[in-house]
N, C-alpha and C positions, 0 to 999 in steps of 0.2 A: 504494500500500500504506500502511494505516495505520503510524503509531508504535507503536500496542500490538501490531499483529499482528507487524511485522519485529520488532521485541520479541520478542515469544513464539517466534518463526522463528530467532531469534537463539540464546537460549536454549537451544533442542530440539536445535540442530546442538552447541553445548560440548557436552551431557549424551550424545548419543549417540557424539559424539568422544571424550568423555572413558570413557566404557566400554568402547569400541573398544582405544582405548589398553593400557586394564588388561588384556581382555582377549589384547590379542598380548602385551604382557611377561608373561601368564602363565606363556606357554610357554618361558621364557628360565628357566635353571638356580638364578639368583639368589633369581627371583619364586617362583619354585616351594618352593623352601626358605621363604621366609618365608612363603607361605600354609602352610605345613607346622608351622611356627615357631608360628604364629596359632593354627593347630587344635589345639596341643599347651596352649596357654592355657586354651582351654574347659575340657579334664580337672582342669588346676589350681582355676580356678574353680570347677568343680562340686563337686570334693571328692570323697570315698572314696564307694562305696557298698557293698553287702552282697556277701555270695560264700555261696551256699548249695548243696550238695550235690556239694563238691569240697575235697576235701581233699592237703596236700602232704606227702608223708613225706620231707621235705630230706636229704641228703647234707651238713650242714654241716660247720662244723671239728671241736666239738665230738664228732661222730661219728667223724673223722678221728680226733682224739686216743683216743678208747676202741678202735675196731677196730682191735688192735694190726697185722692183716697189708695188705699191699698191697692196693687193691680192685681189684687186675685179678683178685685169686681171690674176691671175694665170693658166689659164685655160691650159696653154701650159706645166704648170709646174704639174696639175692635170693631164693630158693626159701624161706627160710619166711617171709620178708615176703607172698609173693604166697598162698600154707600160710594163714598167719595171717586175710589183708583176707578172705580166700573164708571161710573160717568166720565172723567176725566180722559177714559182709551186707553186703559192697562193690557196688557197682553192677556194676562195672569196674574194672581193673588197670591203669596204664599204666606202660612202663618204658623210661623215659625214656635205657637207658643201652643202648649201643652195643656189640655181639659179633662183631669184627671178625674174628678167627681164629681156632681152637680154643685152647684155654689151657696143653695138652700144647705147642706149638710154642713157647712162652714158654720153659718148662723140663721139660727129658725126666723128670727127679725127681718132675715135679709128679700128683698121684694124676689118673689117666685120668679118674676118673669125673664128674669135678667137671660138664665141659659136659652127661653125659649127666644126671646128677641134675636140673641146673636144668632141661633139656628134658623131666624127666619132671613136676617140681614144676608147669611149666607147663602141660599133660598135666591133669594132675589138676586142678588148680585151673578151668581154663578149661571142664571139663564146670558149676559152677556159677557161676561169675564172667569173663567175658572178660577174659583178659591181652594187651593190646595192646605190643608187642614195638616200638622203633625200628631203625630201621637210616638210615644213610646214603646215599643214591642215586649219589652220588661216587663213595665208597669199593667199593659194588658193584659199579658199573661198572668199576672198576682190578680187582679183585678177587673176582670172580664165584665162582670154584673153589674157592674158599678159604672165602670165604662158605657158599658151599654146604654145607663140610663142620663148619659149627659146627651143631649138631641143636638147639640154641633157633631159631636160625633159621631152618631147615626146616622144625620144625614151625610154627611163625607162619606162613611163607608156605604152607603148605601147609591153613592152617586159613581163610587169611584175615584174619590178627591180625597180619600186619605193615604199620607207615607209618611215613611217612618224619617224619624229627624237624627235617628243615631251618627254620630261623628266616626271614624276609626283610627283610632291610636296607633303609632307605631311603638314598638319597645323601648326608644327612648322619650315617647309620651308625647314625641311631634306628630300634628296631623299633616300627610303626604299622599292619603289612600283616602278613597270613599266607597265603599258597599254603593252598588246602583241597584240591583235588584233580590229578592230573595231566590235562594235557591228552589230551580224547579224539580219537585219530586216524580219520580217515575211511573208513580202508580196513580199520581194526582190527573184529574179531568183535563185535559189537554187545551179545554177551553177555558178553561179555570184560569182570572185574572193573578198576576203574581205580583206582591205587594212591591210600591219602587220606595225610591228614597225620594224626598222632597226637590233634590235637583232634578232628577230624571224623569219625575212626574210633571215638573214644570218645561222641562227642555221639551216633551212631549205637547203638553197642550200648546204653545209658543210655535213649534212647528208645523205642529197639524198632522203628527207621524205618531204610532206605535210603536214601542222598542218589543223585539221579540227576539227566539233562540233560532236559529239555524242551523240546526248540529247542537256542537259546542260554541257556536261563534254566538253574540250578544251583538243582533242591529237596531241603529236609529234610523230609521225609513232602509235607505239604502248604501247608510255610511255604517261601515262596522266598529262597533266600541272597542279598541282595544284591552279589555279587562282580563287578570288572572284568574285561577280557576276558582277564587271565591269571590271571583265579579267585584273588584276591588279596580279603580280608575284611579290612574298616577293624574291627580289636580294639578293642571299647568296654572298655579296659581299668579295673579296679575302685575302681584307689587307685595307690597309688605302693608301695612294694619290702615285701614281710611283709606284702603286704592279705588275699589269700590264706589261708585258714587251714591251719598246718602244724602236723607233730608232727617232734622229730627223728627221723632213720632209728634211731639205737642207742636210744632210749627206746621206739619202735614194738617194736624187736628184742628187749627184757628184756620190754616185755609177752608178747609172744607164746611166749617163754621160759617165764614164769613162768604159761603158760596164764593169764593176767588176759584171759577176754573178755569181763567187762563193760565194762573200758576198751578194751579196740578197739572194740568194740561202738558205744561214744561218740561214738571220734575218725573209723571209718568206716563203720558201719553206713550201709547205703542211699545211700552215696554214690562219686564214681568217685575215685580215689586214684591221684594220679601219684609217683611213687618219681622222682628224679634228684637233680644236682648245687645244693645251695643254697651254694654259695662262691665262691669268687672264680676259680674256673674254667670258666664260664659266665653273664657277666652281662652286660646288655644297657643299653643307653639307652633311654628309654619317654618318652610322652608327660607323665609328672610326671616331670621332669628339673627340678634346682637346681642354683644356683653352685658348689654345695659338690661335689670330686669323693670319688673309693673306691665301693670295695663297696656301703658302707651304700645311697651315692643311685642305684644301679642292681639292675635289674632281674635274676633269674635266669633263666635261659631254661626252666629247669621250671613257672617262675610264667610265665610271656608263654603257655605252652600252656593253663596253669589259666586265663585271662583268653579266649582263642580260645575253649577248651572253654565258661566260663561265657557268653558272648556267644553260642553256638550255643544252649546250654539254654534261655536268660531271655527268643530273638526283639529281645533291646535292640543293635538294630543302629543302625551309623549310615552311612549312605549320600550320597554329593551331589545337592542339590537336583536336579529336571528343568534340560534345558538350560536352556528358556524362563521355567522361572522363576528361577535364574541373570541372565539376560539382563534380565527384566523389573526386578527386587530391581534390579541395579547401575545403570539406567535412572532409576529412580525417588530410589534414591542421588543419582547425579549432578544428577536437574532439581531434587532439595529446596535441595542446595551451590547448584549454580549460581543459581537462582530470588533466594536470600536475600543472595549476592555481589549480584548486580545489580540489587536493591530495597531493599535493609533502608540504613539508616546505616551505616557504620564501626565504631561503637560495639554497633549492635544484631547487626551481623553477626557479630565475633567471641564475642557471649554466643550467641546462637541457633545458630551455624553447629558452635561445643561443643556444645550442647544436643542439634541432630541426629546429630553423629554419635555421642554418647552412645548416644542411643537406637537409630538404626541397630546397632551395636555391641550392644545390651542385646539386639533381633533378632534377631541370628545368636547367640548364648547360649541362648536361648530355642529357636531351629532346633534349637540341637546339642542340648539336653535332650530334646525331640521325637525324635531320632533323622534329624534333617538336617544336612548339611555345608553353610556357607554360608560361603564365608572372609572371614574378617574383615579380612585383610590384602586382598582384593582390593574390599573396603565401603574401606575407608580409602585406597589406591591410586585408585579412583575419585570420592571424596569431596578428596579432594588435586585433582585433576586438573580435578574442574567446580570447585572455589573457584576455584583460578585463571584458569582462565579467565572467570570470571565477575567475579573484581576488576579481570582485563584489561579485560575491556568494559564494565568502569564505569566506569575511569579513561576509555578511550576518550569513552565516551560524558558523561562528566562536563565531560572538557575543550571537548567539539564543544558541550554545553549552557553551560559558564561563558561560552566565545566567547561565544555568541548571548545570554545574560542581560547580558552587559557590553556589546553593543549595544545590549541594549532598553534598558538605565538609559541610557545617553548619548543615546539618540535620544528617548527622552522627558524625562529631565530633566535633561540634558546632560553633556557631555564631563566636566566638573570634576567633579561629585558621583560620575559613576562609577570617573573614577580615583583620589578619594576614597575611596571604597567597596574598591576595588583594593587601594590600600595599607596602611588602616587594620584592614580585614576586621572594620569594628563599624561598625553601624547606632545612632545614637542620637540625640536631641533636644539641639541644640548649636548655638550660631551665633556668630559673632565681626563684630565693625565693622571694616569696609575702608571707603574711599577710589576708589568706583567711577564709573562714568558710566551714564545711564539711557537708553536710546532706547524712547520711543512709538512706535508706529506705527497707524494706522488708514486703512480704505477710505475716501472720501467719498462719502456718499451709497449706503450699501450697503445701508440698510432700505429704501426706495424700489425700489432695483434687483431685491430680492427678492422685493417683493410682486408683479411680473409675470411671474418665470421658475419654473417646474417645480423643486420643492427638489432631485430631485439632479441637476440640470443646475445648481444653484447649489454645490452641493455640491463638482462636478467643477470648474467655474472655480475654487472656492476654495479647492482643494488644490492646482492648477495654479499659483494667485497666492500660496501659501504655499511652493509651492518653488520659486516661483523671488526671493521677500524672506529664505527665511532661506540658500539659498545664498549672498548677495549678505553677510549676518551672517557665513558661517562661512569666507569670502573675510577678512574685516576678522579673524578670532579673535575676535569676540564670539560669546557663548553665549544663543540664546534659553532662557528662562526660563520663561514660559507664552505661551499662546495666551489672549489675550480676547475670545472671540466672534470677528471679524474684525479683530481688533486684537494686535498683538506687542508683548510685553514683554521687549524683550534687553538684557545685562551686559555691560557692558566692564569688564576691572580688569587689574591686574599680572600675574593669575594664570593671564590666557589664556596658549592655544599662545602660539609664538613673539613674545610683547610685548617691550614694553621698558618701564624702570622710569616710568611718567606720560606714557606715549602713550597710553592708553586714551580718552581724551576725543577726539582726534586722530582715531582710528580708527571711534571710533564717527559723527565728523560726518563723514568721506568716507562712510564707511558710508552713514549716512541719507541723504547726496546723492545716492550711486546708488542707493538704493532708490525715491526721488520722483520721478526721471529715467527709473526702468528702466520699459521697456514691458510691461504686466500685463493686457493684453485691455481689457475695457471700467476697468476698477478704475483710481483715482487715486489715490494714497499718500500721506497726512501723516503730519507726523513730531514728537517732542518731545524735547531734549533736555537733563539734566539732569546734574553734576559733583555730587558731596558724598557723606557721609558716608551709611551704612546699616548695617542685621543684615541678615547675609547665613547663611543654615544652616535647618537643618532646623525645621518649624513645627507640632504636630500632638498626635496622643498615641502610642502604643505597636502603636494597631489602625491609625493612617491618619494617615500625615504625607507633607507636602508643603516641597521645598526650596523655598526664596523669598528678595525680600528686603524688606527692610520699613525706613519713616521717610520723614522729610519731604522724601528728596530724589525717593522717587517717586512722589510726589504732587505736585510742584512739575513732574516730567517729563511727566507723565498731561495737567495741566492745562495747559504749553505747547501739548502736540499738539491740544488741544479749541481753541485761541488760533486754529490756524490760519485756520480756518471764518472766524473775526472778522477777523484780519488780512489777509486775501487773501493768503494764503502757503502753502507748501507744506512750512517745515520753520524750526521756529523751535526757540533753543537758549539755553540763559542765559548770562548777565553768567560762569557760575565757569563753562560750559565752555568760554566763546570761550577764557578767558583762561588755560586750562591745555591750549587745545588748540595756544597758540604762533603762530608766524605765517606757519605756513605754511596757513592758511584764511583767504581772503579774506573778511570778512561786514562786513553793513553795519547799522548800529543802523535798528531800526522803532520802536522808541521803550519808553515803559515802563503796566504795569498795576498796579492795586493785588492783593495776592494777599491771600489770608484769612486770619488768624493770621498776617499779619508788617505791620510797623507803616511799612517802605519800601516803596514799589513794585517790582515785578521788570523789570528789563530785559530787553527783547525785541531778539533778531539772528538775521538770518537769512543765509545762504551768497551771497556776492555774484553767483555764477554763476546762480544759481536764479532771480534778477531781471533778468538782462541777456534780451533781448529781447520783453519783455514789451509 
């Protein structure tokens, strides 16, 4: 298998692991809330938008304060509100407020007629306007009998203008969902009306459409609801708390008082009017939630029905992406992280690796304007997840490549310059003068030997004879330096492995003894060697430099090893290294040459053993 392909193999498996991942913490109560948390951003983000053909006639305090009596008796003030909107040109009536008992059971004092008046005002009203009427499905279930005998609610159920007003919580106690219909049972009458909630009884009369099942699917005429399978609608809610547009109840009540119906006419002509509580006896948490708490930063639950209701009118739904594309989107997430973790720099990864998931992020914003749910918290939970693992397998894969890069430097230009290179972690043009030893080395007779044999069977002998001369170097701690043609240039100095302070000369003539000695197939060894001063470091430019070392002491070592030829020897060394190499080398003087640019002759010695049985 290639490098690129286990590469890309590599890869593929983080991004689909790391999706994997997001996906099963989805389902965990924590993850869930923060995708929840996430989705709640987008409405911030996007800001307020319009609310047309829905109006709120609030219950606020202010109304409080004017309606001198209790509003468990407003029922007179409920009847000409509902009196008023139907002359005015209301679409539809909703009423948002709840008639648990008759209002005689409260106090026997109290005039009878109250519950029947409002059953009649609704009566009337509902031949030109529907009044949609709440009730509690709770409380009717405790309470059935009692129910029964309040006559607003009889006639609502009785016309088809009763729904339920229940709100739906999320787990962390924000409202984000709304229940539109009850669930329809399998063995129930098929004609059998199925109870809605206050929005969707009203989006209905407003329309002039039925909402019914088709399958599983849940339609409004012939737009299909997107709801879950407990018929639960994600509210594209408008704005945050007052977006909604209201009139107070007691300012609605002095218009219609004062027959002013050009101003009803204004505030609800042509459109559907929910009457409930705007105070702080009904408020909610919503997706524009702030730090700040009270009233003001939450929602009333009259307004969350106005927001359902507007979401059924407008078709501005918002729904979760298909599974697969879910799946694909967080796929494609993960291999952009991972991809850039395990290619880019350090430096380029933390600019780019923001940059994507910016944009990723920018993505699911843009979904949600469209009318897609794509969580953002689950882009960034997988965008977490391949970076890591993608800085894992760099570092991995960094450290298995520095290994093998700090092999290549030492095996081609040796041990010193790479742990050089090691320590300093700077490449640059430098060299300083040491105190080393030079060993030549050369074939005898290797042009010759070439011109008969097949080149890579020469080839192969001479990498055969090249390891087994620079094992015999890396035996003594010297460092070969280059290859010349068939020829070695290796360093002795202080600064090999395990030296000691001015054995290097030492080391290097055992050295070349065994290398002239050692058996190498048809090849014979000379050797030259040379003590003194050099530059030793880097030599080159910026695009192609080579370590080396340079002076006259290895040119003085070059031309011993050429001596040999002349000498009849196999390993000649100078006058400074016999004498720094000590006594424990035997050698014997061959005598001396004139050398070029030096005004003495150089003295020639060679290894005493190298002459005994000659």
């Amino acid at each position: 298998m290639s490098p690129r392909l286990k590469k890309i193999l590599v890869i593929a498996a983080i991004a689909v692991a790391s999706a994997a991942a997001t996906a099963g913490l989805s389902q965990f109560r924590f993850f869930d809330l923060l995708r929840l948390k996430a989705q709640d951003v987008h409405f911030v983000l996007r800001g307020t938008q319009p609310v047309n053909d829905i109006v709120i006639l609030g219950i606020d305090n202010a109304t409080l304060d004017r309606l001198l009596k209790p509003s468990l008796y407003w029922h007179d003030y409920y009847a000409d509100a509902m009196t008023a909107a139907a002359e005015a040109g209301a679409k539809a009536f909703v009423l948002d407020v709840t008639f648990a008992i008759p209002v005689a059971d409260y106090e026997k004092d109290n005039p009878p007629h109250l519950d029947s008046d409002l059953a009649g005002a609704f009566l009337q009203a509902s031949q030109t306007m529907p009044v949609i009427c709440a009730f509690v499905p709770e409380a009717m279930g405790a309470q059935r009998d009692a129910l029964g005998a309040v006559p607003l609610n009889m006639a609502a159920g009785t016309m088809g203008l009763a729904a339920f007003a229940n709100l739906t919580d999320d787990p962390d106690a924000f409202v984000r969902t709304q229940v539109l219909i009850e669930k329809p049972e399998k063995t129930a009458d098929p004609a059998s009306p199925l109870t809605r909630s206050m929005s969707l009884l009203a989006a209905e009369k407003f329309l002039g459409v039925e909402a019914q099942f088709k399958g599983d699917q849940l339609y409004l005429g012939n737009r299909r609801l997107p709801v879950n399978e407990d018929r639960q609608l994600t509210i594209n809610f408008a704005g945050p708390p007052e977006t909604v547009p209201r009139v107070p109840f007691y300012k609605f009540l002095e218009a219609a008082h004062n027959k002013d119906l050009a101003t009803l006419r204004k505030w609800v002509g042509g459109k559907v009017v929910l009457l409930g509580p705007d105070n702080s006896g009904d408020r909610h948490n919503t997706p524009f939630y702030t730090v700040f708490a009270g009233d003001k930063y939450t929602t009333p639950g009259v307004e969350v029905h106005a927001n359902t209701l507007r979401t059924l009118l407008t078709g501005d739904f918002l729904q979760p992406v298909p599974e697969w594309a879910r799946v694909l989107g967080l796929l494609l997430t993960a291999g952009v992280s991972v991809t850039m973790a395990a290619s880019f720099a350090v430096s380029q990864t933390a600019l780019w690796s923001l940059l994507a998931l910016l944009i990723s992020l920018g993505a699911t914003h843009i979904l949600f304007r469209a009318g897609w749910l794509f969580s953002s918290s689950e882009v960034m939970m997988t965008y977490g997840f391949a970076l890591l693992g993608g800085v894992v397998y760099r570092f991995a894969t960094a450290e298995r490549k520095s290994s093998f890069f700090r092999s290549a430097v030492a095996l081609f230009v040796g041990k010193q310059v790479a742990q050089s290179l090691d320590q300093s972690n700077k490449i640059s043009l430098h060299g300083k003068r040491q105190t080393v030893t030079i060993l030549f080395t050369d074939i005898r007779g290797f042009t010759a030997f070439c011109e008969s044999k097949d080149p890579a069977v020469v080839v192969d002998l001479l990498n055969t004879y090249m390891q087994t001369m620079v094992s015999i170097i890396v035996q003594y701690g010297g460092h070969v330096n280059k290859f010349i043609g068939d020829g070695i240039l290796a360093v002795f100095s202080d600064d090999d492995d395990r030296a000691k302070p001015g054995d290097h000369a030492f080391r290097a003539v055992r050295c070349a003894t065994d290398m002239v000695m050692a058996e190498a197939g048809d090849f014979k060894t000379g050797a030259g060697i040379h003590s003194g001063e050099v530059v030793i470091g880097n030599v080159g430019s910026s695009d192609k430099m080579e370590f080396t070392v340079l002076g006259d002491t290895v040119n003085l070592a070059s031309r011993l090893e050429s001596l040999n030829k002349e000498q009849k020897t196999k390993l000649l060394l100078s006058e400074a290294t016999r004498e720094m190499s000590g006594a424990g080398i035997d050698t014997i003087y061959i005598g001396q040459v004139p050398v070029r640019g030096k005004t003495e002759p150089m003295k020639l010695y060679t290894v005493k053993s190298l002459t005994e049985g000659k």
